[in-house]
N, C-alpha and C positions, 0 to 999 in steps of 0.2 A: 669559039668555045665559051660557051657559060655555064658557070656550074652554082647551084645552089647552095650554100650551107644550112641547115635546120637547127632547131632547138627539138625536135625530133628524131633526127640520127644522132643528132650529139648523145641523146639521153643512152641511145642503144648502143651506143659505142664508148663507153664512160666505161674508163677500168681504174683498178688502184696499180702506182707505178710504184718502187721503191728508187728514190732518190738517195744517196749516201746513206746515213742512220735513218730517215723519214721514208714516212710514204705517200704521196702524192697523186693526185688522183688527174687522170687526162681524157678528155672527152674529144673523138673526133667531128666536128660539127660541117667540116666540108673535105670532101673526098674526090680525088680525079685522077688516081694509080698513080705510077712511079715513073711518066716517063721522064727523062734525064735532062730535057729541055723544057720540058715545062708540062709542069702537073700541079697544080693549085691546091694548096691545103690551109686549113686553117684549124686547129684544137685548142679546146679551153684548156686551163690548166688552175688546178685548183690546192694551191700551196697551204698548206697546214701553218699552226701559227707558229711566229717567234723561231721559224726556218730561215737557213742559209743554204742557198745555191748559193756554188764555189763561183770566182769568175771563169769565162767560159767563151766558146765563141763555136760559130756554128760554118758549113762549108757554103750556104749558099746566102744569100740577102736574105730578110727577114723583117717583118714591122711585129710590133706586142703593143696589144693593145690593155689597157689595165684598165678592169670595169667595176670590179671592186673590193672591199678591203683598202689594205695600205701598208708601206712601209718604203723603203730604201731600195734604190738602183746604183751601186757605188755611193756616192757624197750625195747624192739627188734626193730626195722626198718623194714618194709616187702614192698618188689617190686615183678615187674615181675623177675622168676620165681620162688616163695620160696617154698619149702615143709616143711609142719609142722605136727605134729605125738602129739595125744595126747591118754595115754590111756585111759580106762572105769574108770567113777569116780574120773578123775584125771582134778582139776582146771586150766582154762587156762584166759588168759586177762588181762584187757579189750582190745577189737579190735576195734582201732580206727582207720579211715578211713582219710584220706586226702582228700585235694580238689577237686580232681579229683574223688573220689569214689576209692572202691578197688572191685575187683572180686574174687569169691573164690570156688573152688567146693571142698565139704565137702563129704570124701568117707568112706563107712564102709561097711563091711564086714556083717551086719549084722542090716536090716533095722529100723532106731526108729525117731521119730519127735518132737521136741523142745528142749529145754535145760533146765537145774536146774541151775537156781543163785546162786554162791554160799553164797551168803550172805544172803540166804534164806533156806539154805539145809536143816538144823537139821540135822533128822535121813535118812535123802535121801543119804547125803552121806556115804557110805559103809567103813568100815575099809577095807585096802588091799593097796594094793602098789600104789604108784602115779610113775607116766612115762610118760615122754613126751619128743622130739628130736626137733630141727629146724636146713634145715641144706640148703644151698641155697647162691644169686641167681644164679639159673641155665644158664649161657648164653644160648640164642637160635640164631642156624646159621642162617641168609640170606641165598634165596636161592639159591645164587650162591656158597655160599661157606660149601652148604650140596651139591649142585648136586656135585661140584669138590673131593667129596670124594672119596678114593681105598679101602678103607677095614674098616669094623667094629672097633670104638672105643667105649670105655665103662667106666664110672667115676662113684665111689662108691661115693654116698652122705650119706648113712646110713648103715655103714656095718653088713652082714647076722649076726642075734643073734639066739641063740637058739629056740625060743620059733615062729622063725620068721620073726620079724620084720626086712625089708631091703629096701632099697630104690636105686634103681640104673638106672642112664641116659647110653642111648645106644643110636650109632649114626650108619646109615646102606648107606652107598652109594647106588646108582639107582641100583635097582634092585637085592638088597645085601637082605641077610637073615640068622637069628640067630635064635634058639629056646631060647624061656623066660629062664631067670634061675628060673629055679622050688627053691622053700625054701621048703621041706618036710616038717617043722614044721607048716609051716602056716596055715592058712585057705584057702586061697589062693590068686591071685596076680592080681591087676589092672594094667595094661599098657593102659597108657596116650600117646596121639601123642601131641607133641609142634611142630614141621616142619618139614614139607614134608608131606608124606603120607605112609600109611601100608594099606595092601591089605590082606584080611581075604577072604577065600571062598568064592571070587566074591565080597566082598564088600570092598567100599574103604574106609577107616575112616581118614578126615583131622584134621587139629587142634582143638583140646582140644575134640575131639571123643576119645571112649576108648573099650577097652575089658576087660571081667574079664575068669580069669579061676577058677576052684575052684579046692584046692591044688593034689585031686583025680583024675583030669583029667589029660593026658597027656601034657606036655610043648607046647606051641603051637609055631607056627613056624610064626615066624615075618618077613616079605618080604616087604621092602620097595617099593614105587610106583615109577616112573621114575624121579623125582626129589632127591631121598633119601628120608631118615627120622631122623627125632630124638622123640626117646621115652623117658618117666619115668615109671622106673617098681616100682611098689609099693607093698611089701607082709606085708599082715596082721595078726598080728599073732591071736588065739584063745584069749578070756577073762581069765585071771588070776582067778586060782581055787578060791579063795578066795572071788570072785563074781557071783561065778554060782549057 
């Protein structure tokens, strides 16, 4: 399975959501239905400012990627570019936004819609392990100083776990190309574009476009466009037995 994400569907799939008192606006930007073991999704989310999301947590794995804007994740700081990882059932917050608003695409492996408060949970929240990583911000080149690149570099932000979970920026000079690193344990891997561009079978996907592969497919082969690129690869690992 590979599935595209666009800054083109997202645009046509962009609605306003009402969050507690706010309203918040959500863009589907990769789509692949509902099946219950694995459908890939990924949508922007576009937080108004000086907002609070309550803490929260969600039933399946989940990475947020925060591209921009700013403000607080719990005690944390968040800017342009952070990744944050939260497992299934595992409490995260409150995400408070700055003045400026923050932006966020929220990815998982495995399609679901809305969130459980946790101060609402009960018996929604499951016994099993809680997990979560933050690990960021990612500089993103100019593009003079991605096109000026000679050879593939690569920075571990989450390094490969067993079960999958891994998080890795790759930078590819003009017309340079890597195959993803496959994590076998995963379910399989999102690569996000933050600068320059990747070229997929005739299509060009610019910033904050993405691909997924799912972990049974072959690695796919990442070919930056004539400016370079810089990716984030994201692999998701399966839900912890304890929740299935």
């Amino acid at each position: 399975m590979i599935v595209l994400g666009t800054r083109e569907h997202g645009q046509r799939r962009r609605r306003a959501v009402p969050v507690m008192q706010d309203t918040f606006h959500k863009s589907e930007w990769l789509e692949s239905g509902e099946d219950p073991v694995l459908s890939p999704t990924a949508f922007l989310v576009e937080q108004p400012p000086n907002t609070t999301l309550v803490p929260h947590f969600h039933r399946q794995n989940q990475f947020q990627l925060f591209v921009e804007g700013g403000g607080t994740i719990g005690r944390n700081p968040l800017g342009p570019v952070t990744v944050h990882y939260a497992g299934a059932y595992t409490g995260y917050g409150p995400l408070v936004s700055g003045p400026q608003g923050v932006k966020y695409f929220t990815i998982r492996p495995v399609c679901e819609s809305g969130f459980v408060p946790v101060a609402d949970a009960g018996e929604k929240l499951l016994r099993g392990p809680r997990r979560h990583a933050t690990a960021g911000p990612i500089a993103v080149p100019d593009a003079a100083t991605l096109a000026a690149l000679t050879a593939v570099r690569q920075q571990v932000l989450i390094a490969p776990e067993p079960d999958g979970l891994a998080a890795i920026v790759t930078e590819l000079p003009p017309g340079g190309s890597v195959r993803s690193q496959a994590i076998p344990a995963a379910q399989g891997q999102f690569v996000f574009v933050l600068a320059g561009s990747l070229e997929h079978e005739g299509i060009t996907l610019t910033p904050w476009e993405s691909l997924f592969a799912a972990a049974d497919d072959p690695a796919p082969l990442l070919r930056a466009g004539p400016g370079g690129a810089q990716v984030v690869m994201l692999s998701t690992p399966p839900r912890d037995p304890a929740y299935r």
